[in-house]
PAGUDO-213506 format. One record per residue (C-alpha): x, y, z; residue number from 1; chain. Coordinates in nm, 3 decimals, always signed. Layout:
REC,x,y,z,seq,mol
REC,X,Y,Z,NUM,A
...
// end
This chain:
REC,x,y,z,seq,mol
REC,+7.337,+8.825,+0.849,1,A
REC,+7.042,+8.997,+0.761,2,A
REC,+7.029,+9.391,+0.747,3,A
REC,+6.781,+9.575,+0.968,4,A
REC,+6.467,+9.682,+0.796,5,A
REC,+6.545,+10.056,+0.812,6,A
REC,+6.859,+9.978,+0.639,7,A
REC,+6.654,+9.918,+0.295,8,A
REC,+6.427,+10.279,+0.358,9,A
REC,+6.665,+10.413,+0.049,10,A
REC,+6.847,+10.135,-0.210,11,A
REC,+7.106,+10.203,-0.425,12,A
REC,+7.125,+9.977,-0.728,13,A
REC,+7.489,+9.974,-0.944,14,A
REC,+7.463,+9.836,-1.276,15,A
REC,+7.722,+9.927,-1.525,16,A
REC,+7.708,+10.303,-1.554,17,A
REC,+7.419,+10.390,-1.412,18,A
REC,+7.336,+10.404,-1.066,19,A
REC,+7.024,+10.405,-0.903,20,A
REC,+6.826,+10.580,-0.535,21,A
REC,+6.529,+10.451,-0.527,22,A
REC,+6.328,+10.579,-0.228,23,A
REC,+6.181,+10.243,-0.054,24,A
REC,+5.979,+10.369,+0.219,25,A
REC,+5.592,+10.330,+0.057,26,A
REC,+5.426,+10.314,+0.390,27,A
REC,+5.547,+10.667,+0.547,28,A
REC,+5.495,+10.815,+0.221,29,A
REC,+5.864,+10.800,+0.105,30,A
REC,+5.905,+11.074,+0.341,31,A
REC,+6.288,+11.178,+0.391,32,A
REC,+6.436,+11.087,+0.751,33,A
REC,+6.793,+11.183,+0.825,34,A
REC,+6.931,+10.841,+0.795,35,A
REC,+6.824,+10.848,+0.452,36,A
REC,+6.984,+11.195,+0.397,37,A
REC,+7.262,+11.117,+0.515,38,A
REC,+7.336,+10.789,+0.322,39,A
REC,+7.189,+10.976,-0.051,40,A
REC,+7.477,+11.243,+0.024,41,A
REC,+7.727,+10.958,+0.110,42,A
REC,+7.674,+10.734,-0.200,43,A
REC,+7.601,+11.065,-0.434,44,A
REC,+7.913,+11.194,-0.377,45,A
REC,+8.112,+10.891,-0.424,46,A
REC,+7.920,+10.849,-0.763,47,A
REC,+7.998,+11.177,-0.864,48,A
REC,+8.364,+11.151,-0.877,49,A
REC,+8.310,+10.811,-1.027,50,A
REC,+8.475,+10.786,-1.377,51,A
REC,+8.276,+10.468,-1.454,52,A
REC,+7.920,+10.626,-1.410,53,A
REC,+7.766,+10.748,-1.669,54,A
REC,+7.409,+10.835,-1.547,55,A
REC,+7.201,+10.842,-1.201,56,A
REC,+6.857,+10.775,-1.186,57,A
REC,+6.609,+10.844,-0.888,58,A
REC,+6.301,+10.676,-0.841,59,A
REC,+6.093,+10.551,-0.582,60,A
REC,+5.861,+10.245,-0.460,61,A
REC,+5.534,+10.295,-0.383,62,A
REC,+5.266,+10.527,-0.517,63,A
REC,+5.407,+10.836,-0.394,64,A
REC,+5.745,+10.959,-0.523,65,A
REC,+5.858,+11.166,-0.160,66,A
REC,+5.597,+11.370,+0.040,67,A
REC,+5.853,+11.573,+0.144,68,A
REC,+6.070,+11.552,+0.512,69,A
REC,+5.986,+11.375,+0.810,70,A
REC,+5.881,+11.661,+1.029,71,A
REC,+5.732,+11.391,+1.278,72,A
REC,+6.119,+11.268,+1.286,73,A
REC,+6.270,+11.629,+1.289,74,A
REC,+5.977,+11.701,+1.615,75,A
REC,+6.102,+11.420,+1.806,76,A
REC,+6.469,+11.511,+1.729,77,A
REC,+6.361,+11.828,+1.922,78,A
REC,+6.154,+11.673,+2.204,79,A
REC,+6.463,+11.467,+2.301,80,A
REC,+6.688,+11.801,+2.337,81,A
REC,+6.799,+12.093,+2.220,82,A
REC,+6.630,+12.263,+1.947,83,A
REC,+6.926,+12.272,+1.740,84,A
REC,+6.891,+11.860,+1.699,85,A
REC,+6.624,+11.958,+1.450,86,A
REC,+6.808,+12.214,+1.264,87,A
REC,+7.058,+11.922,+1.206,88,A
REC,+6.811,+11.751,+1.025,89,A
REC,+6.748,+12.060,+0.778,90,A
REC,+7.138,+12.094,+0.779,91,A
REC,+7.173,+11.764,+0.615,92,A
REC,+6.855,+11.815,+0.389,93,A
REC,+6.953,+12.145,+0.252,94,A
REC,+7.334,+11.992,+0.198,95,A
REC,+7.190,+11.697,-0.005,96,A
REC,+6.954,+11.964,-0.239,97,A
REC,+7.260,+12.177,-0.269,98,A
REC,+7.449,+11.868,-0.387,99,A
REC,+7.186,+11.795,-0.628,100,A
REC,+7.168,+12.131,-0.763,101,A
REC,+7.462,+12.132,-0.850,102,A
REC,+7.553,+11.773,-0.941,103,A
REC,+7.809,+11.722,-1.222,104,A
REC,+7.671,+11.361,-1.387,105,A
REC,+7.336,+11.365,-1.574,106,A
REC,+7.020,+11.253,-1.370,107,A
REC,+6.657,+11.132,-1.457,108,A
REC,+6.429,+11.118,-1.153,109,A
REC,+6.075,+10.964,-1.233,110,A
REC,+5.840,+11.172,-1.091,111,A
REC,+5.537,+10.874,-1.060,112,A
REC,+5.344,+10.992,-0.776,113,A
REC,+5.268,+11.295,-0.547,114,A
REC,+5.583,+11.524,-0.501,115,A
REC,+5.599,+11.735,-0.222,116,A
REC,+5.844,+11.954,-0.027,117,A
REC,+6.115,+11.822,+0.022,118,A
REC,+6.062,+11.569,-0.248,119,A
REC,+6.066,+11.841,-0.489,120,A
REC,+6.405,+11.959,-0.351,121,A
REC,+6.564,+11.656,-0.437,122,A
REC,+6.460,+11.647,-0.811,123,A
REC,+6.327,+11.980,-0.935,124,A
REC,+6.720,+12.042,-1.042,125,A
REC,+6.768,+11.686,-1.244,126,A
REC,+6.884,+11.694,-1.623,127,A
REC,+6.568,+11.499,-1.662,128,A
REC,+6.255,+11.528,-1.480,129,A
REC,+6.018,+11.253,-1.566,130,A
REC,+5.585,+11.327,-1.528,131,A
REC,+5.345,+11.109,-1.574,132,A
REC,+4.950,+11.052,-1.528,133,A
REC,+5.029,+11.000,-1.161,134,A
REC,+5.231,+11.305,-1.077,135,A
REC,+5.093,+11.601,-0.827,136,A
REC,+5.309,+11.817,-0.722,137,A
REC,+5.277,+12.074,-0.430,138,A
REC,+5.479,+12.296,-0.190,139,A
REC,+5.211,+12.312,+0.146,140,A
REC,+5.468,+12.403,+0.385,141,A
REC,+5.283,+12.731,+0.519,142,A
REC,+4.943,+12.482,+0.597,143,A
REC,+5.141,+12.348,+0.853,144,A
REC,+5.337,+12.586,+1.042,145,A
REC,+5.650,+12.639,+0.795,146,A
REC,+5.693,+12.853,+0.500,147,A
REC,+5.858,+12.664,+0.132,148,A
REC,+6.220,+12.591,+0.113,149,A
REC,+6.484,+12.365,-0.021,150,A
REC,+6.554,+12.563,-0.244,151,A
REC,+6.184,+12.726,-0.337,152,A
REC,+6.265,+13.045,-0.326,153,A
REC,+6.531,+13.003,-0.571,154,A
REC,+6.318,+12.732,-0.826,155,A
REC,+5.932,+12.900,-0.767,156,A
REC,+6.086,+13.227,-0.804,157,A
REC,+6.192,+13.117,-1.131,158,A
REC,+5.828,+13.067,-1.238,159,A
REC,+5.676,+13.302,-1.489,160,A
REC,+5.514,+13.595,-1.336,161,A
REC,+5.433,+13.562,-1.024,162,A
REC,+5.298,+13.166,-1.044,163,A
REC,+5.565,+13.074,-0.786,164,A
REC,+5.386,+13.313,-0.576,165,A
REC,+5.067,+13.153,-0.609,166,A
REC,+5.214,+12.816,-0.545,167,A
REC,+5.397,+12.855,-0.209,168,A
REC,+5.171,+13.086,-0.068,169,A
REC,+4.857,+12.875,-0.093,170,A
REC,+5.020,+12.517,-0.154,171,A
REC,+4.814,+12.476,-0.492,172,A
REC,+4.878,+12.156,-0.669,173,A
REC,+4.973,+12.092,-0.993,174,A
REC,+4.945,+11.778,-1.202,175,A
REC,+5.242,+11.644,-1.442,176,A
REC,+5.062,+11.830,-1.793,177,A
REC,+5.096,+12.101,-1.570,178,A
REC,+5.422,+12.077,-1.452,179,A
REC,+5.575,+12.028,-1.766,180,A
REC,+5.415,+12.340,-1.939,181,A
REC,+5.599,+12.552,-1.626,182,A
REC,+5.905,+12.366,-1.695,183,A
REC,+5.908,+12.183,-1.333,184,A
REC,+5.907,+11.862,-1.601,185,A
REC,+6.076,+11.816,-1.908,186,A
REC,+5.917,+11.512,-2.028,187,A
REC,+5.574,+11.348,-2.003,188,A
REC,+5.592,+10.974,-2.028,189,A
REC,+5.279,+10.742,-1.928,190,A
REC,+5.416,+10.508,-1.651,191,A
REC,+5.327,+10.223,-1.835,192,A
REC,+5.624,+10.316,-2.052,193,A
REC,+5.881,+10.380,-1.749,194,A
REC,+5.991,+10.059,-1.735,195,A
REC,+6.086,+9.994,-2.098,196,A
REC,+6.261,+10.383,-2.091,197,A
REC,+6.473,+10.289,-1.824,198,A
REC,+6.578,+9.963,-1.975,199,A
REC,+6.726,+10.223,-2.267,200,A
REC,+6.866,+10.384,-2.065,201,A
REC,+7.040,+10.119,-1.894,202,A
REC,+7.123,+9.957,-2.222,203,A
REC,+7.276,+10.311,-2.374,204,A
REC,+7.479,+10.314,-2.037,205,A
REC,+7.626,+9.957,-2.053,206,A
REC,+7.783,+10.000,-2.445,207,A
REC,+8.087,+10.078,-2.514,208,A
REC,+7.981,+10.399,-2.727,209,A
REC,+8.043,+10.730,-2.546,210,A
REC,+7.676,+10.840,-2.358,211,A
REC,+7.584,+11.197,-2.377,212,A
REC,+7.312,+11.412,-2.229,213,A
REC,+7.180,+11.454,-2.578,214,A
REC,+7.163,+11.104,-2.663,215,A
REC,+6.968,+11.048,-2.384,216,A
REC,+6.734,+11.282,-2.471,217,A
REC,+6.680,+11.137,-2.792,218,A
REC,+6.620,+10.797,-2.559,219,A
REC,+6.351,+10.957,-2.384,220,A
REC,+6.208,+11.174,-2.595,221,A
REC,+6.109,+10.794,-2.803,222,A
REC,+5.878,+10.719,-2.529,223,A
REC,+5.784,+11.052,-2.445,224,A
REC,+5.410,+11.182,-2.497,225,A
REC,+5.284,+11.472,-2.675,226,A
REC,+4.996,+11.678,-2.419,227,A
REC,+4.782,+11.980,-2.381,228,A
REC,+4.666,+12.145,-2.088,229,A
REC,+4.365,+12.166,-2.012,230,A
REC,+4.142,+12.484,-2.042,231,A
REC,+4.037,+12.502,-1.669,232,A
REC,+4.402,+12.458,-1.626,233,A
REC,+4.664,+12.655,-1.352,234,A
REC,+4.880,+12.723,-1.695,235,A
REC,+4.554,+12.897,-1.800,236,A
REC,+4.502,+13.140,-1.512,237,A
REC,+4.837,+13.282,-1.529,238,A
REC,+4.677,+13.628,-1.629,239,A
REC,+4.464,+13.657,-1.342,240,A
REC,+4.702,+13.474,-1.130,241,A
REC,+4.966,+13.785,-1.176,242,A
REC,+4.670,+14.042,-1.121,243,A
REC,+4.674,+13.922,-0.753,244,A
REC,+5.027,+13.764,-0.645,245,A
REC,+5.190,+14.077,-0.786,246,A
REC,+5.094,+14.253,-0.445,247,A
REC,+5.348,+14.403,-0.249,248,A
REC,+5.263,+14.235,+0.130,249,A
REC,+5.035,+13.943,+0.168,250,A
REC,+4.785,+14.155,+0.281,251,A
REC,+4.735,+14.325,-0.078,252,A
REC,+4.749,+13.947,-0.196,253,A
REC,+4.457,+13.843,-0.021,254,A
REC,+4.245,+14.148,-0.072,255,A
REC,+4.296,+14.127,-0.474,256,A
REC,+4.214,+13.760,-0.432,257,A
REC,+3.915,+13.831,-0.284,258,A
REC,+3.809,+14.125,-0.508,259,A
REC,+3.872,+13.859,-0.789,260,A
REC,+3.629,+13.614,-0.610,261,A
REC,+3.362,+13.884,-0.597,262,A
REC,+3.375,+13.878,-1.026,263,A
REC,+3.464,+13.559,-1.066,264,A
REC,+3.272,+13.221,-0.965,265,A
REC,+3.646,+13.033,-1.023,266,A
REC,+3.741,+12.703,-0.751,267,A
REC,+4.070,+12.805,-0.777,268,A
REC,+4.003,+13.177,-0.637,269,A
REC,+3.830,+13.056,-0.307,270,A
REC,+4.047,+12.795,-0.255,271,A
REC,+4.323,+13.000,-0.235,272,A
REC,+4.160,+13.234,-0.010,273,A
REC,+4.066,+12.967,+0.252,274,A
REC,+4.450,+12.804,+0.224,275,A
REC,+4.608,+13.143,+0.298,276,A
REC,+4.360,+13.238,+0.521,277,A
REC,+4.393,+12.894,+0.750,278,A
REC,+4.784,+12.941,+0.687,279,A
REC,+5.026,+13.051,+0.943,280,A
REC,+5.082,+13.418,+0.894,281,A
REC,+5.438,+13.432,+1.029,282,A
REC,+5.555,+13.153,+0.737,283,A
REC,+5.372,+13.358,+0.471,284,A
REC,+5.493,+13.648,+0.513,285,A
REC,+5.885,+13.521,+0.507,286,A
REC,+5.817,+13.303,+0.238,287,A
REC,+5.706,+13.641,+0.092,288,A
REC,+6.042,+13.809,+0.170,289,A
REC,+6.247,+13.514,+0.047,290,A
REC,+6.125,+13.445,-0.261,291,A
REC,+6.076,+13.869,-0.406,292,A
REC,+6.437,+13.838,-0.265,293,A
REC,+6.525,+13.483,-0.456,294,A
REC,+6.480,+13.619,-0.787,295,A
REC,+6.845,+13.769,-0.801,296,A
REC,+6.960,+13.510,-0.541,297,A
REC,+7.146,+13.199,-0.634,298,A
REC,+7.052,+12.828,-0.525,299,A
REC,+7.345,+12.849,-0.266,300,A
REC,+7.214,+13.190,-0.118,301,A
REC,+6.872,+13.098,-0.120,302,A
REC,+6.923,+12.778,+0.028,303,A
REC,+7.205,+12.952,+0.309,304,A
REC,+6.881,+13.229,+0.357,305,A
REC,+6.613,+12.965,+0.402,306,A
REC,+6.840,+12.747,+0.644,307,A
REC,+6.814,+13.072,+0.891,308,A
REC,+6.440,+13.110,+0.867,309,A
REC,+6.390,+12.754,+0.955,310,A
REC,+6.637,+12.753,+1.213,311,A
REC,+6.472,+13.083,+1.369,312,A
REC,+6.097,+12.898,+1.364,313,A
REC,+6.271,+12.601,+1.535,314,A
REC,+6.446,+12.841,+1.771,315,A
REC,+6.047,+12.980,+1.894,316,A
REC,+6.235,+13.283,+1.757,317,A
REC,+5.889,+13.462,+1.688,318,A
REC,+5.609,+13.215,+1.824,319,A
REC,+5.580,+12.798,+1.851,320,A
REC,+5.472,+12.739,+1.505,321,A
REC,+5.667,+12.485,+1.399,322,A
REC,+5.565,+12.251,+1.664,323,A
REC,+5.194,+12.366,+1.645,324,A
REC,+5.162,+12.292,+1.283,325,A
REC,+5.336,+11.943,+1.358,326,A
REC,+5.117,+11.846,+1.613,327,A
REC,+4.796,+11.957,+1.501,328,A
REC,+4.903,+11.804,+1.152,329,A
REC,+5.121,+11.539,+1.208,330,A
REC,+5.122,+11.395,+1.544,331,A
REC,+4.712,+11.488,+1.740,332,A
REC,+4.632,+11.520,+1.369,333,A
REC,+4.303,+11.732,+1.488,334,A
REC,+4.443,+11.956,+1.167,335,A
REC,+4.300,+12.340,+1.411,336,A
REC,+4.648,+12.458,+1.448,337,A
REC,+4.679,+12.754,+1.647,338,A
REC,+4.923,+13.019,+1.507,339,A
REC,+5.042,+13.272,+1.672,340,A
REC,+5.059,+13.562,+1.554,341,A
REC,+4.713,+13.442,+1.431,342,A
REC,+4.658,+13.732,+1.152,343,A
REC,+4.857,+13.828,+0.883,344,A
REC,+4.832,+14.209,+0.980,345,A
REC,+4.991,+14.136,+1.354,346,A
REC,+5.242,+14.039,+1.202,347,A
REC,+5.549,+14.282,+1.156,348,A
REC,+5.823,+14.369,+0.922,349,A
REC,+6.098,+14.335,+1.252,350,A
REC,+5.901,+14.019,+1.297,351,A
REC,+5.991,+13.864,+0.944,352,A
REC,+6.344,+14.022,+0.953,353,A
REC,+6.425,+13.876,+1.268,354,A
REC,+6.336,+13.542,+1.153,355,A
REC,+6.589,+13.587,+0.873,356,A
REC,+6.912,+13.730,+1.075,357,A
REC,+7.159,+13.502,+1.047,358,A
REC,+7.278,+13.514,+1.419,359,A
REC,+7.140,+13.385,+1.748,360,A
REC,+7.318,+13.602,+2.029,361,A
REC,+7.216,+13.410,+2.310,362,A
REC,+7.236,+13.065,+2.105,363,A
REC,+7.583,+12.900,+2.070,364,A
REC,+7.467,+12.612,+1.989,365,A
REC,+7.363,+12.714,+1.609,366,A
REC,+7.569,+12.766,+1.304,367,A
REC,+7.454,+12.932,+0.980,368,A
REC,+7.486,+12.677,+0.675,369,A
REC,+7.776,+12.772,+0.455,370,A
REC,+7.766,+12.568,+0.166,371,A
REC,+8.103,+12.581,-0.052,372,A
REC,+8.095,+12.708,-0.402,373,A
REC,+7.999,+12.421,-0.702,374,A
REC,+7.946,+12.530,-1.033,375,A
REC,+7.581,+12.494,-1.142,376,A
REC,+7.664,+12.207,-1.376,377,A
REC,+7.249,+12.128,-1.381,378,A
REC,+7.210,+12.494,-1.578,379,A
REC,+7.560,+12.370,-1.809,380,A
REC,+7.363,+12.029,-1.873,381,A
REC,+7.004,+12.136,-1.936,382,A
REC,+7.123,+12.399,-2.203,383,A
REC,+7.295,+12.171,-2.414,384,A
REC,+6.969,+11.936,-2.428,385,A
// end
């Protein structure tokens, strides 16, 4: 009997010792939907206590690795009932990331395509992270009613300086080069060589010899490419990149980036300027909060912290934001969202605090996510590369 067509959106390939998720939903983008969520965790899980497997690799079909969640899917979950249907979604999102994060069997993900959101929160924490000439890579959660998560205020906060900053609070892209000169990538690989790297791989994971993480670097690192950034390149603004995300309150952010703009005749300057200034205040400002906070936050906290922020926005705690950026970018697509607050200086400090209080007094319907304690065997992997 043949499967339903939504049963093939992820496939999961065994071969002996490696298993493979490949993301097989090209036409929406490769955009996450909970079914899809929910069956990663399922067969991850079961792979992760297998003896047998050696490696997992993640991939995906299509020209676009994973533009993130399916907000149009997580909007409709809402528009049938409660608001906490939605916050089920994230539930299951930020559980998968956390799994990933800390995942105890090495992982390559192949990065050939646009990565975005929550794309990124299912492979920035792989032992290998695969760019190529395709790859862009963004988090442009505030342009449409949301501030970064999955994880970004743990990952961007990680960034040097105050780059991670610049990234989440204007949704700046980067391409692969770029990525792997701030680490997001550890290995640059032209994607006409993918196919012959994973066939090593595959090969190194079906002998009888024992596989380690370091002889699969040496696999990769045989097809991997040798490149420079650019001089017009994000790596090379980092200087005056600090001199303006170092500001204590979005506010300051904006006016040093618009002092800069006044000296400098630099794309990059007035394009962040517009993005923050067509951004919804309200997801700026706690993106703000959580990532200054992040930096001495683990990847369970700062998921656990983010999990509450995105519940509140669902909630209308402060404001309809959520569902205004989703239906003036997602669903009417007339891309004039109207945020309210609609200026970064109305809104408050209680504002962005209340969006982050992990309890909803007249809500029983919501549960803060309490993810149980894994060792970070991602961090114990990557150092012995």
């Amino acid at each position: 009997m043949a499967l339903p067509v939504d049963a093939h959106e992820v496939i999961f390939e065994e071969t002996t010792g490696v298993r493979k998720v490949i993301l097989n939903r090209p036409k929406k983008l490769n955009t996450l939907n909970y079914e899809m969520l929910r069956k990663m965790c399922e067969k991850l899980k079961a792979y992760e206590i297998d003896p047998t497997v050696k490696l997992i690799i993640l991939k995906a079909n299509g020209k676009v690795f994973c533009a993130g969640g399916d907000l149009t899917s997580a909007y409709t979950f809402v528009a049938l009932g409660h608001w906490s249907f939605g916050a089920s979604y994230y539930r299951k999102e930020f559980c998968l990331d956390y799994l990933l994060a800390t995942y105890k069997k090495p992982s390559v993900v192949i990065l050939d395509g646009h990565v975005l959101g929550g794309g990124v929160g299912i492979s920035i924490h792989s032992t290998f992270r695969i760019v190529t000439e395709n790859t862009v890579f963004a988090m442009p959660e505030v342009l449409i009613g949301l501030f970064p998560d999955v994880g970004a205020s743990y990952f961007l906060s990680r960034l040097p300086g105050f780059f991670g900053e610049y990234i989440g609070l204007t949704g700046a892209r980067l391409n692969g080069v770029e990525m792997l000169a701030f680490g997001l990538g550890t290995h640059f690989i032209p994607s006409a060589k993918l196919k012959s790297m994973e066939s090593s791989l595959e090969k190194m994971a079906a002998s009888s010899d024992p596989s380690s993480v370091a002889t699969m670097s040496m696999i990769i690192n045989k097809f991997a490419q040798e490149v420079h950034v650019k001089a017009d390149s994000a790596y090379s603004r980092l200087d005056m990149v600090n001199q303006c995300f170092y500001g204590e309150s979005c506010e300051e952010i904006l006016s040093s980036l618009e002092r800069l703009a006044l000296h400098v005749k630099e794309k990059w300057v007035h394009e962040a300027i517009t993005s923050m200034k067509s951004a919804n205040p309200l997801g700026l400002k706690i993106f703000l909060k959580t990532i200054r906070e992040g930096r001495s936050k683990n990847i369970k906290q700062c998921l656990e912290t983010e999990y509450t922020g995105i519940s509140h926005l669902l909630a209308r705690t402060i404001g309809n934001n959520f569902y205004e950026g989703a239906r003036a970018m997602l669903i009417d697509k007339d891309k004039k969202p109207k945020w309210v607050p609609s200026k970064l200086e109305d809104v408050t400090d209680e504002m962005v605090a209340k969006c982050l209080q992990s309890s909803f007094s007249d809500d029983d319907d919501w549960l803060p996510l309490q993810l149980l304690s894994r060792s970070n065997r991602a961090d114990v992997l990557a150092s012995k590369l």
